[in-house]
LOPA-561664 format. One line per 3 residues: number of its first residue (from 1); their letters; for each residue x, y, z of N, C-alpha, C. Coordinates in pm, whole numbers, plus 50000, padded with zeros to 5 digits. Layout:
BEGIN
NUM) a) X/Y/Z/X/Y/Z/X/Y/Z | ...
***
This chain:
BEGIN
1) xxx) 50084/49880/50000/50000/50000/50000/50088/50125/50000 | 50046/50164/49914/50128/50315/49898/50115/50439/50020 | 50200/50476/50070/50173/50554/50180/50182/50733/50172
4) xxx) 50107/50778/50187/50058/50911/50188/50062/51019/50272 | 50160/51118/50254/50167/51265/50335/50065/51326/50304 | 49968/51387/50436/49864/51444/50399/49890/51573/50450
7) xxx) 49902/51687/50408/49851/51840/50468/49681/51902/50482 | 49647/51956/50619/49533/52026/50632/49565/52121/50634 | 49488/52216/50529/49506/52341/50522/49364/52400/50596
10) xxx) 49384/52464/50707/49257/52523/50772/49272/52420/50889 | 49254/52502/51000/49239/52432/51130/49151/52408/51206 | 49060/52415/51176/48908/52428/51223/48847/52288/51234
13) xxx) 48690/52274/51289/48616/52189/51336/48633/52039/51195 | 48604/52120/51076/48613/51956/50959/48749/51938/50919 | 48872/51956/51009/48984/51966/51000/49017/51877/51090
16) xxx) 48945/51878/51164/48975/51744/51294/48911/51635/51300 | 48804/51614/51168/48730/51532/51156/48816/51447/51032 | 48896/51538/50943/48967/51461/50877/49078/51381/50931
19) xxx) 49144/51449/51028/49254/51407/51126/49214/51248/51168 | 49049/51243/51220/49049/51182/51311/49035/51019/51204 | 49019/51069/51041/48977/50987/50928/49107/50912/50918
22) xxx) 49207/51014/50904/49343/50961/50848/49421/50807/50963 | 49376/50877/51091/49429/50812/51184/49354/50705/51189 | 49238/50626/51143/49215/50522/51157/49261/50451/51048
25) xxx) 49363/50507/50902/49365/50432/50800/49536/50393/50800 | 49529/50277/50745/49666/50233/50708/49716/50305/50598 | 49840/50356/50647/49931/50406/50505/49892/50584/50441
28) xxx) 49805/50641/50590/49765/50762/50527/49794/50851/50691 | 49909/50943/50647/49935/50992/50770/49967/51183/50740 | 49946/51241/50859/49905/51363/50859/50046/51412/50890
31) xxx) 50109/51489/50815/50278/51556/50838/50252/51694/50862 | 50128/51770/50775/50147/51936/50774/50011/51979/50837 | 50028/52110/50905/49926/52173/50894/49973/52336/50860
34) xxx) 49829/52355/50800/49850/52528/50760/49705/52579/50808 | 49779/52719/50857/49652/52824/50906/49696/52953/50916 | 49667/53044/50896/49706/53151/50943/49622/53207/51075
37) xxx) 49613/53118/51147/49515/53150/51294/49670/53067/51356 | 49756/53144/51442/49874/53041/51496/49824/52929/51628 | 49777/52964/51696/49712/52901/51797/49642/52812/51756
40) xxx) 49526/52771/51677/49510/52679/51592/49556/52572/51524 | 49640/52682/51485/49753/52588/51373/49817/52492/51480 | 49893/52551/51570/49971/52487/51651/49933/52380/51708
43) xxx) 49794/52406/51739/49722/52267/51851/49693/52186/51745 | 49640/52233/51669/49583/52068/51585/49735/52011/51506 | 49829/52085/51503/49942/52006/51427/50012/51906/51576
46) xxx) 50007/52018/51660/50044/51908/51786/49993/51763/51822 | 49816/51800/51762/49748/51684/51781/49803/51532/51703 | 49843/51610/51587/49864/51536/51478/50013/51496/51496
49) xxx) 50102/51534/51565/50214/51540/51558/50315/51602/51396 | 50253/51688/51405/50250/51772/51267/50373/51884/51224 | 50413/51925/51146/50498/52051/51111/50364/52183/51112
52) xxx) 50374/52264/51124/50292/52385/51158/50337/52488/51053 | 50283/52471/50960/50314/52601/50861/50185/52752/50863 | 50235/52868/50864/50181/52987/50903/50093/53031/50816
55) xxx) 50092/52945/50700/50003/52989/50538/49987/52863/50484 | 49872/52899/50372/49875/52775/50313/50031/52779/50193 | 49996/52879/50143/50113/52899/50042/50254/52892/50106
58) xxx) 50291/52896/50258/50414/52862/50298/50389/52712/50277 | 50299/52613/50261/50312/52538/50307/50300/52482/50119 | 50221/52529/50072/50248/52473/49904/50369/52507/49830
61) xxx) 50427/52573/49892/50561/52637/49800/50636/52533/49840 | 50661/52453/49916/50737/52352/49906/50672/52239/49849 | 50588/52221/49805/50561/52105/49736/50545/51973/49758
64) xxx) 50549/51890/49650/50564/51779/49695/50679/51731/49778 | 50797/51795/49808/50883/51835/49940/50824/51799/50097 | 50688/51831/50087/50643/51860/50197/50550/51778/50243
67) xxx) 50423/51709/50152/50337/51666/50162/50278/51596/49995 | 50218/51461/49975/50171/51440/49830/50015/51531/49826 | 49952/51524/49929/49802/51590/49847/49776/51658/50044
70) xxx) 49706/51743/50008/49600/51815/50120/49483/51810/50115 | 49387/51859/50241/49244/51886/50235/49272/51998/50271 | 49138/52066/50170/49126/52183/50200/49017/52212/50307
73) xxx) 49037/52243/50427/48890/52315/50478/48901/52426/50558 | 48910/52487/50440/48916/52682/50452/48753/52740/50376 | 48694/52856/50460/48543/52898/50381/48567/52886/50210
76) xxx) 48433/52900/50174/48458/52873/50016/48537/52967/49954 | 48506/53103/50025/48585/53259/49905/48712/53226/49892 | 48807/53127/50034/48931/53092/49989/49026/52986/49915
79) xxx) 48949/52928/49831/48953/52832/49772/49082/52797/49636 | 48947/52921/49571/49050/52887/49426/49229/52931/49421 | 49279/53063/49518/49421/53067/49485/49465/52929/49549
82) xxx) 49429/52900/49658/49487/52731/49723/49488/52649/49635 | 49403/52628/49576/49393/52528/49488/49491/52541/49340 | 49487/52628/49318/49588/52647/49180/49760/52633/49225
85) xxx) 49766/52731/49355/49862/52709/49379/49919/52538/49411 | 49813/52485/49439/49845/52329/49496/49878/52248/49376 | 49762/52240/49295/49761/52215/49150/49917/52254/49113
88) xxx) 49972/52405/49048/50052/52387/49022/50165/52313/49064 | 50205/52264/49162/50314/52226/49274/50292/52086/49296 | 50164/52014/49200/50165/51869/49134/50133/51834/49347
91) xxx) 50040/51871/49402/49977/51854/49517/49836/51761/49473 | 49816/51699/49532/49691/51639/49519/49576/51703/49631 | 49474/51713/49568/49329/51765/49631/49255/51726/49681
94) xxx) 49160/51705/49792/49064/51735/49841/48991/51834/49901 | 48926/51907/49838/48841/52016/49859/48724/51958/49937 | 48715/52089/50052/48572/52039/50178/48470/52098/50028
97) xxx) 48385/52098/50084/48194/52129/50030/48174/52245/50098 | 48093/52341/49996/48090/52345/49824/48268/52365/49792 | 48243/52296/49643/48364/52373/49586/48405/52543/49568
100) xxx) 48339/52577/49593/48312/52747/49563/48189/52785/49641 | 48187/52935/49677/48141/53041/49734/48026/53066/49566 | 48037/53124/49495/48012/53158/49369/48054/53009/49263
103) xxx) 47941/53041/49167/47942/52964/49031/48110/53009/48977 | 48061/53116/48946/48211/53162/48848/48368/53071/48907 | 48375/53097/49038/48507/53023/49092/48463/52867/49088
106) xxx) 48339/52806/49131/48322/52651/49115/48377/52648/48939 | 48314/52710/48841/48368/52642/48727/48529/52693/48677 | 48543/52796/48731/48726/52766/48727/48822/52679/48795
109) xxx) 48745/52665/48906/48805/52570/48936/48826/52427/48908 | 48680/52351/48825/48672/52254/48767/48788/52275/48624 | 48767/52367/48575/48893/52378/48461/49034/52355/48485
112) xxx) 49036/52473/48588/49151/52406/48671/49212/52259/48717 | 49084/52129/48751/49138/52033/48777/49130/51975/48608 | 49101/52031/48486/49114/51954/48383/49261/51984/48350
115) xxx) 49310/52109/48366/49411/52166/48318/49500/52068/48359 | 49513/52029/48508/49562/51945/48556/49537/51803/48618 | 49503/51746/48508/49450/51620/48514/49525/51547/48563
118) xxx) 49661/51544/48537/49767/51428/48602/49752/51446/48750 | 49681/51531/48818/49692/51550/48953/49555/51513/49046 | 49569/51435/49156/49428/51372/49162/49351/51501/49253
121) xxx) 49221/51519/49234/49110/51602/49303/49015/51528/49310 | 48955/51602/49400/48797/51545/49456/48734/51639/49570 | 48608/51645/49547/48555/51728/49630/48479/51632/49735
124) xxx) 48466/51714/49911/48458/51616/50054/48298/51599/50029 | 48209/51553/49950/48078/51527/49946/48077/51351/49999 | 48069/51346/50157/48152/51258/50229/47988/51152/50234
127) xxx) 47863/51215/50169/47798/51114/50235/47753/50997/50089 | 47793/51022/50010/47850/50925/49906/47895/50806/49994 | 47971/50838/50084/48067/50686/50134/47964/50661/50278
130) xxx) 47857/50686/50304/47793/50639/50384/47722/50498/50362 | 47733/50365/50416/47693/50258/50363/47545/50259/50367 | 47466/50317/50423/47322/50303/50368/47284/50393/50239
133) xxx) 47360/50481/50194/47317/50554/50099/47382/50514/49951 | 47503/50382/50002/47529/50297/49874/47445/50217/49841 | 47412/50151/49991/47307/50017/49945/47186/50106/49856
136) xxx) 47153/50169/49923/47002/50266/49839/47029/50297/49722 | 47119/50343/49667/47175/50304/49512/47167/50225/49489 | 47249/50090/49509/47249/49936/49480/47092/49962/49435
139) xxx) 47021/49895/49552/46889/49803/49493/46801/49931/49394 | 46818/50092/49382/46754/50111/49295/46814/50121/49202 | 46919/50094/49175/46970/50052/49033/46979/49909/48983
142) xxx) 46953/49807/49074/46910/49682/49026/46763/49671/49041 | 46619/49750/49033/46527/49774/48994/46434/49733/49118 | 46484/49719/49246/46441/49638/49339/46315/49756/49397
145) xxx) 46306/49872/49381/46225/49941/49405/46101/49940/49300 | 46097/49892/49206/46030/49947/49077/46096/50064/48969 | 45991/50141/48936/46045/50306/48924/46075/50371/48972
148) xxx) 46130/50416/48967/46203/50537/49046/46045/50683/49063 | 45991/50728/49164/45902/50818/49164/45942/50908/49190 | 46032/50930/49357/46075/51032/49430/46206/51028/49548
151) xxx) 46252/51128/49521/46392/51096/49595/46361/51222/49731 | 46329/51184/49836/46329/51351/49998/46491/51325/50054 | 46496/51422/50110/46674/51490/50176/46586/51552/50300
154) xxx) 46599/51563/50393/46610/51644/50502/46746/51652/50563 | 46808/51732/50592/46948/51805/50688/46845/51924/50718 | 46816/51909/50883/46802/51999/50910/46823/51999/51089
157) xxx) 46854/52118/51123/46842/52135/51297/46833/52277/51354 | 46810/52307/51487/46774/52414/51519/46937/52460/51641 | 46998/52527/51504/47109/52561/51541/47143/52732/51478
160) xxx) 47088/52809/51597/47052/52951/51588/47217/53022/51597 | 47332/52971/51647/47468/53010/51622/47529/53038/51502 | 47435/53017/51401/47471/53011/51214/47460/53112/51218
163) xxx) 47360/53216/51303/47325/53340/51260/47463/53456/51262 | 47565/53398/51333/47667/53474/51333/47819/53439/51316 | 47769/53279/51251/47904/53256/51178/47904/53247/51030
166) xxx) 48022/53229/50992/48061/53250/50846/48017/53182/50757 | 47921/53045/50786/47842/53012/50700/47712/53090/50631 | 47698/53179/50703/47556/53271/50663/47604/53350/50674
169) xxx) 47706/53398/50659/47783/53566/50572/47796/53502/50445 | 47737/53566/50356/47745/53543/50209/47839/53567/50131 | 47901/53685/50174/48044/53712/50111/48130/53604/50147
172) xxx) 48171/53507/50193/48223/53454/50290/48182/53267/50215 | 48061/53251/50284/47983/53142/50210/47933/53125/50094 | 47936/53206/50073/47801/53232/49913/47669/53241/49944
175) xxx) 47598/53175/50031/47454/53133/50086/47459/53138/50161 | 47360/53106/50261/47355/53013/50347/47288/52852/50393 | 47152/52776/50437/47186/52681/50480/47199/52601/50383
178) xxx) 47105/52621/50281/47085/52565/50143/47235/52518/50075 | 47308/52632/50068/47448/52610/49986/47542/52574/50034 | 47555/52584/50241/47598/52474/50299/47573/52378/50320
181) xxx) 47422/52327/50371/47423/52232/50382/47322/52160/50261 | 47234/52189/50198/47193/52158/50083/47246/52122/49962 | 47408/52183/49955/47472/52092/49845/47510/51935/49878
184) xxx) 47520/51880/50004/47497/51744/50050/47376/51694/49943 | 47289/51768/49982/47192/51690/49954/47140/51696/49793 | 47198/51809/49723/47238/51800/49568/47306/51714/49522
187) xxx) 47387/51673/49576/47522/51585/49568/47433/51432/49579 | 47377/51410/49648/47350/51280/49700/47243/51254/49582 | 47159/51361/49540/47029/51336/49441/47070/51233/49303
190) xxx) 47192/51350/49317/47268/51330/49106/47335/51197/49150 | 47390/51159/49295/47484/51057/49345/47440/50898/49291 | 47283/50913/49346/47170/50817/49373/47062/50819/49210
193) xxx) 47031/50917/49197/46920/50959/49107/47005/50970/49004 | 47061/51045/48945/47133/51058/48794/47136/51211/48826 | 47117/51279/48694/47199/51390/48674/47031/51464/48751
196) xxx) 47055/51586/48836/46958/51665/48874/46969/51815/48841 | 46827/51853/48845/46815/52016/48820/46719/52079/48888 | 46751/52186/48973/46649/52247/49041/46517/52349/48949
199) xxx) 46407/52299/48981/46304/52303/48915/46205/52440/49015 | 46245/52455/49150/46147/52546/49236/46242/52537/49345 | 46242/52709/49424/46272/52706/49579/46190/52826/49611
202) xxx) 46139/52780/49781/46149/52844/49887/46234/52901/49983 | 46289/53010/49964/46363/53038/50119/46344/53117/50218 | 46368/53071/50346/46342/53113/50454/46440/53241/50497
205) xxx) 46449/53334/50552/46540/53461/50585/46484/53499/50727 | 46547/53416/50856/46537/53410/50988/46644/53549/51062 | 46748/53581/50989/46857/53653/51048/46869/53736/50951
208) xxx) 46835/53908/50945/46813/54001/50827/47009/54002/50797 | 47014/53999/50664/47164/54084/50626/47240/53922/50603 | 47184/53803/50665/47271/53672/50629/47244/53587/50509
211) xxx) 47263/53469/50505/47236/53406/50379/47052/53303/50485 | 46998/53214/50359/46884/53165/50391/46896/53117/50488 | 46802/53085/50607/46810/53023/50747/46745/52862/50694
214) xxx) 46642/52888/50585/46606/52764/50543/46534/52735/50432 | 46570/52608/50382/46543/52615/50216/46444/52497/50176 | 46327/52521/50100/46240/52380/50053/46272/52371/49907
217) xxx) 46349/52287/49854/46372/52328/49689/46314/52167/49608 | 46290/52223/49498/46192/52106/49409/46314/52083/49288 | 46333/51945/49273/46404/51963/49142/46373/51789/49086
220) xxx) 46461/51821/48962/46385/51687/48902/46502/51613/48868 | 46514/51499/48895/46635/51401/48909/46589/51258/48793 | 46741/51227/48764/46730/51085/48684/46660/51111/48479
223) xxx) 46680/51045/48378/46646/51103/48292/46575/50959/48223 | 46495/51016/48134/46395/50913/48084/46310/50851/48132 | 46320/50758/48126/46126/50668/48174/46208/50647/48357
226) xxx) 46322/50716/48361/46392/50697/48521/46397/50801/48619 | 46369/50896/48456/46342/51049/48570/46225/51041/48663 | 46238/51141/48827/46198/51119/48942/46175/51273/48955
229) xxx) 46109/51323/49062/46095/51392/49142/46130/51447/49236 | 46177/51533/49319/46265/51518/49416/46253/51615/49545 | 46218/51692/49662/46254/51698/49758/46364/51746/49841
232) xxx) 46413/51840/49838/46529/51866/49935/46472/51960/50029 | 46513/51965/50152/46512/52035/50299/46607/52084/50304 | 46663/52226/50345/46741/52198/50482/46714/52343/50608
235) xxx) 46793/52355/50693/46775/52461/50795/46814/52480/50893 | 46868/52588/50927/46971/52588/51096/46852/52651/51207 | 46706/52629/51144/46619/52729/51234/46450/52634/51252
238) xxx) 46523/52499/51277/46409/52435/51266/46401/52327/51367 | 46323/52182/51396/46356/52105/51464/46458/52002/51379 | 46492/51907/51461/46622/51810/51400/46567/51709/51336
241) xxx) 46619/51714/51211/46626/51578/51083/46683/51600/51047 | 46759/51404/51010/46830/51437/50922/46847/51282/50843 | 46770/51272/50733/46687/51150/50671/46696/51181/50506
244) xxx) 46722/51048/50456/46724/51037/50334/46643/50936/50286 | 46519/50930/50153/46416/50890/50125/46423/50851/49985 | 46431/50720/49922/46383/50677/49799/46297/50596/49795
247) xxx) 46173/50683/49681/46035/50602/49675/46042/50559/49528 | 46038/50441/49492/45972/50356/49380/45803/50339/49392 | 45802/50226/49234/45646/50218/49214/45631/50120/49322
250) xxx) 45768/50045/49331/45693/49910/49402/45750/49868/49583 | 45887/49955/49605/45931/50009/49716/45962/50107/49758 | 45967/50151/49877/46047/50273/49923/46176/50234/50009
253) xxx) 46289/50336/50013/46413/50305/50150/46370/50435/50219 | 46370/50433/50382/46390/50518/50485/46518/50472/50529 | 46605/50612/50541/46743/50596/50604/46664/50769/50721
256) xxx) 46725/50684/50845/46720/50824/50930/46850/50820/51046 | 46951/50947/50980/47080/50938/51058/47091/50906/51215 | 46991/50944/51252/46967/50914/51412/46933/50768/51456
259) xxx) 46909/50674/51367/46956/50559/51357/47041/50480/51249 | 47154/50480/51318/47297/50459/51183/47299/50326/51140 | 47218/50264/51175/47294/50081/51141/47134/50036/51075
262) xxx) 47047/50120/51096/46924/50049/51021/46881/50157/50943 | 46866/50055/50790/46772/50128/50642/46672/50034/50665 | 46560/50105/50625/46381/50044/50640/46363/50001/50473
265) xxx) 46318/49921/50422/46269/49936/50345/46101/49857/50332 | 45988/49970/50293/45845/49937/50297/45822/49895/50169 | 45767/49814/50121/45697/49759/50009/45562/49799/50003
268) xxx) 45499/49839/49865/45381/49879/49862/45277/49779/49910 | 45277/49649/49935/45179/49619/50042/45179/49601/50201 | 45277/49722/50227/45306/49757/50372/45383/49670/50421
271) xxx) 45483/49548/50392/45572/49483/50430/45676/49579/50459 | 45745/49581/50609/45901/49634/50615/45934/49563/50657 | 46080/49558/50580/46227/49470/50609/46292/49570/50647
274) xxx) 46353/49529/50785/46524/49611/50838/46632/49546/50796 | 46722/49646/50737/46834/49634/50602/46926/49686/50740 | 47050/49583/50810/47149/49671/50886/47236/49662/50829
277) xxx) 47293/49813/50788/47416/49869/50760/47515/49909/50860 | 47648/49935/50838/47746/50044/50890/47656/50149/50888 | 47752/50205/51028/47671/50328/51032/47759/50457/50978
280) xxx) 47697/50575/50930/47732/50662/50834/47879/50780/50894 | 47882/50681/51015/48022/50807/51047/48153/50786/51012 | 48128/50617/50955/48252/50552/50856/48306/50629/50737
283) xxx) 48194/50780/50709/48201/50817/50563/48349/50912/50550 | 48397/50958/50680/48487/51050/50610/48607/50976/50600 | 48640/50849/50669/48740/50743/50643/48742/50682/50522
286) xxx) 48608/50652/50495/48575/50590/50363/48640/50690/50243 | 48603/50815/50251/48673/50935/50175/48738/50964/50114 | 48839/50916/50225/48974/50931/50276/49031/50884/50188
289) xxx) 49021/50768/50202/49059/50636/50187/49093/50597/50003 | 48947/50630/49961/48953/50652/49803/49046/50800/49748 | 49051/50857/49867/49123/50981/49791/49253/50949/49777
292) xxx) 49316/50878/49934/49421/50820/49897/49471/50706/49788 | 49392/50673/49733/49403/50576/49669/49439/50600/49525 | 49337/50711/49542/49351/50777/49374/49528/50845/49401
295) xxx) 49559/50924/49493/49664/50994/49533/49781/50881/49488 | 49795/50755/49535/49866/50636/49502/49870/50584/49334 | 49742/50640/49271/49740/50588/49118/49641/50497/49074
298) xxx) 49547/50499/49194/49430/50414/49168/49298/50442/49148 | 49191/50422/49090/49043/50462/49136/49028/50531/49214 | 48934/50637/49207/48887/50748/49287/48742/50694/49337
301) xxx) 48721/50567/49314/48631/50551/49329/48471/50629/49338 | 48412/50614/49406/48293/50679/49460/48279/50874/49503 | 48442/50890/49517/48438/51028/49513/48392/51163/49426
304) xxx) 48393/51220/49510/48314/51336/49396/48448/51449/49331 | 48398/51409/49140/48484/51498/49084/48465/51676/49132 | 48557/51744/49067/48554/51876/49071/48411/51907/48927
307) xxx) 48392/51788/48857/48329/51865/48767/48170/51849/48834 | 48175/51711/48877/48012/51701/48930/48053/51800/49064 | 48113/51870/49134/48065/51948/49268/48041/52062/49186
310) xxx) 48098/52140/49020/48052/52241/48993/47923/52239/48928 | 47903/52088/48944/47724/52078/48857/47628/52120/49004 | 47668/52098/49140/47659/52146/49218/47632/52282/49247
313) xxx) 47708/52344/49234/47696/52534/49291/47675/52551/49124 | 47656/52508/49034/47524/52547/48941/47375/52540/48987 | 47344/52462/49035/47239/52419/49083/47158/52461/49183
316) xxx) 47284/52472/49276/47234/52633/49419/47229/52754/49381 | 47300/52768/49282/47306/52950/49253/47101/52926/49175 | 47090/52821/49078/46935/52800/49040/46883/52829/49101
319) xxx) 46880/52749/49224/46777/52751/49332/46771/52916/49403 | 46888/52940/49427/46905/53066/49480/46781/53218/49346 | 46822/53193/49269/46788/53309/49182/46623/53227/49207
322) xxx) 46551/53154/49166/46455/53152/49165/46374/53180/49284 | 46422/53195/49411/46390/53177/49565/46389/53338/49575 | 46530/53406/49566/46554/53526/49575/46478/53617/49499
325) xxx) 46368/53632/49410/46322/53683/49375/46255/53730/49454 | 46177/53737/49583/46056/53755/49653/46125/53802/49777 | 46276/53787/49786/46293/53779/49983/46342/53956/49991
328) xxx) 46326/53950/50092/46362/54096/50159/46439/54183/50061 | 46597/54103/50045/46712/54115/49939/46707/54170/49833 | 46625/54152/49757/46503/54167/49680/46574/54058/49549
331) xxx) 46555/54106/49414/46652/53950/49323/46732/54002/49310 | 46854/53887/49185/46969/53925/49181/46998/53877/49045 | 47106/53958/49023/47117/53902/48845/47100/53746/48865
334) xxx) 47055/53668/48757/47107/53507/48757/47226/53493/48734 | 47268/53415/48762/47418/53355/48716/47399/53207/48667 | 47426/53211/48543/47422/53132/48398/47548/53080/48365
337) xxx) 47601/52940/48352/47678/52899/48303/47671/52795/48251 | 47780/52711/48143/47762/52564/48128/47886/52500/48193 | 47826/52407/48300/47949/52337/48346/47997/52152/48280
***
């Protein structure tokens, strides 16, 4: 097994969740950290038993010198110079979710990973590697549901502290809960369902001057006699769910994160079978794991390209312009691209 120097760039809360990924895997170990917060930097490289670099770019200018690939989990606005700079310096990628703050930087940046194709990327859309949300692929792609009718997402909880962090500063985030936490659940549609497009949103505006507190968006997933319907939630201003739903003609799957080891599945004459899986906190190891792998020269498996996360923040900025028409904010140009 090929063994892997990993750098975290950003020291923060999904920075220690990667830490805690690497350390359960063989052959994938944590050498760098970068932050420009020093206190930060310092503790989590300590954690890690780490080198402590003061920037990310102190820490990409040495190169593959230093480390083969990083995660990035710095807010979205700081993305794309990290990334080019990494790119150039033949660094391998993992970018947290969204790829971008804005459309315009998600699709440069996807160019960016074409430009540099010899170099592996992937964006952290971590619930791909959750084992109930593979199996739920599996059997509806071996037809075990029937047709495909409708795909629901709920991420949601009543976590009123958004109102004053940097996820709901828009300059900062791009959005809010929708484009944080609703690209999960974009991600998972096109993941499961095929290619998706947002068709209708609602948004909620709980905290004046931030991004949405909460989002109901309609879009239409899967293509041909397979295309579906679809459902997404999310919200930092509500009660707690956090459940994923595929309905066929002839079954449905209930996955509900608050129970990790059991998928339901009901049959239309009210039969349920309990399906026990792994439970879904395996996903950022699982991640990991394929990222390293690809990093080594292998399959990227199940991970998410840079080009499907910019089919992504295409898709929120949709939702966004059609929602934003009506809110306080008042609208906003669309932003139109082909990714």
């Amino acid at each position: 097994m090929t063994s892997i120097r990993l750098g975290l760039i950003g020291a923060g809360g999904i920075a220690r969740a990667h830490l805690s990924a690497a350390s359960s895997l063989e052959g994938v170990s944590v050498t760098a950290v970068a932050d420009t917060r020093a206190e930060a930097c310092h503790a989590l490289a300590a954690d890690a038993d780490a080198e402590a670099f003061a920037s990310a770019e102190a820490l990409l200018r040495r190169g593959t010198d230093a480390v083969d690939a990083v995660v990035i989990c710095t807010p979205p606005n700081a993305r794309l110079s990290i990334v080019r700079l990494a790119l150039e310096n033949s660094v391998a990628v993992l970018a947290e979710k969204p790829l971008a703050h804005t459309l315009e930087d998600a699709i440069e940046l996807s160019e960016l990973a074409d430009t540099f194709a010899h170099v592996p990327t992937g964006v952290g859309y971590c619930h791909r590697f959750a084992p109930a949300v593979i199996e739920m692929k599996r059997l509806l792609a071996e037809g075990d549901l029937g047709r495909p009718v409708r795909f629901e997402n709920v991420f949601a909880c009543h976590f009123p502290a958004m109102a004053e962090r940097w996820m709901s500063d828009r300059a900062v985030s791009g959005g809010g809960s929708f484009l944080d936490t609703g690209c999960h659940s974009l991600d998972l549609c096109q993941f499961v369902m095929g290619p998706t497009r947002v068709v209708g949103a609602v948004y909620s505006h709980c905290w004046p001057g931030r991004g949405e507190s909460n989002a109901t968006v309609l879009v239409r997933a899967g293509v041909g006699s397979k295309a579906a319907g679809g459902v997404i939630c999310s919200g930092w201003a509500e009660a707690e769910r956090f459940t994923v739903d595929v309905i066929g003609t002839e079954a449905s799957l209930h996955y509900d994160y608050m129970e990790p080891a059991r998928l339901l599945r009901k049959s239309v004459d009210g039969d349920t079978q309990v399906i026990t899986v792994e439970t879904h906190e395996v996903r950022f190891a699982r991640q990991l794991r394929a990222f390293a792998d690809a990093v080594g020269g292998g399959s990227h498996g199940a991970l998410c390209t840079f080009a499907e996360a910019a089919v992504v923040n295409r898709e929120a900025a949709r939702s966004a312009d059609l929602a934003n028409t009506d809110t306080p904010s008042g609208p906003r140009t669309p932003v139109m691209a082909s990714v």
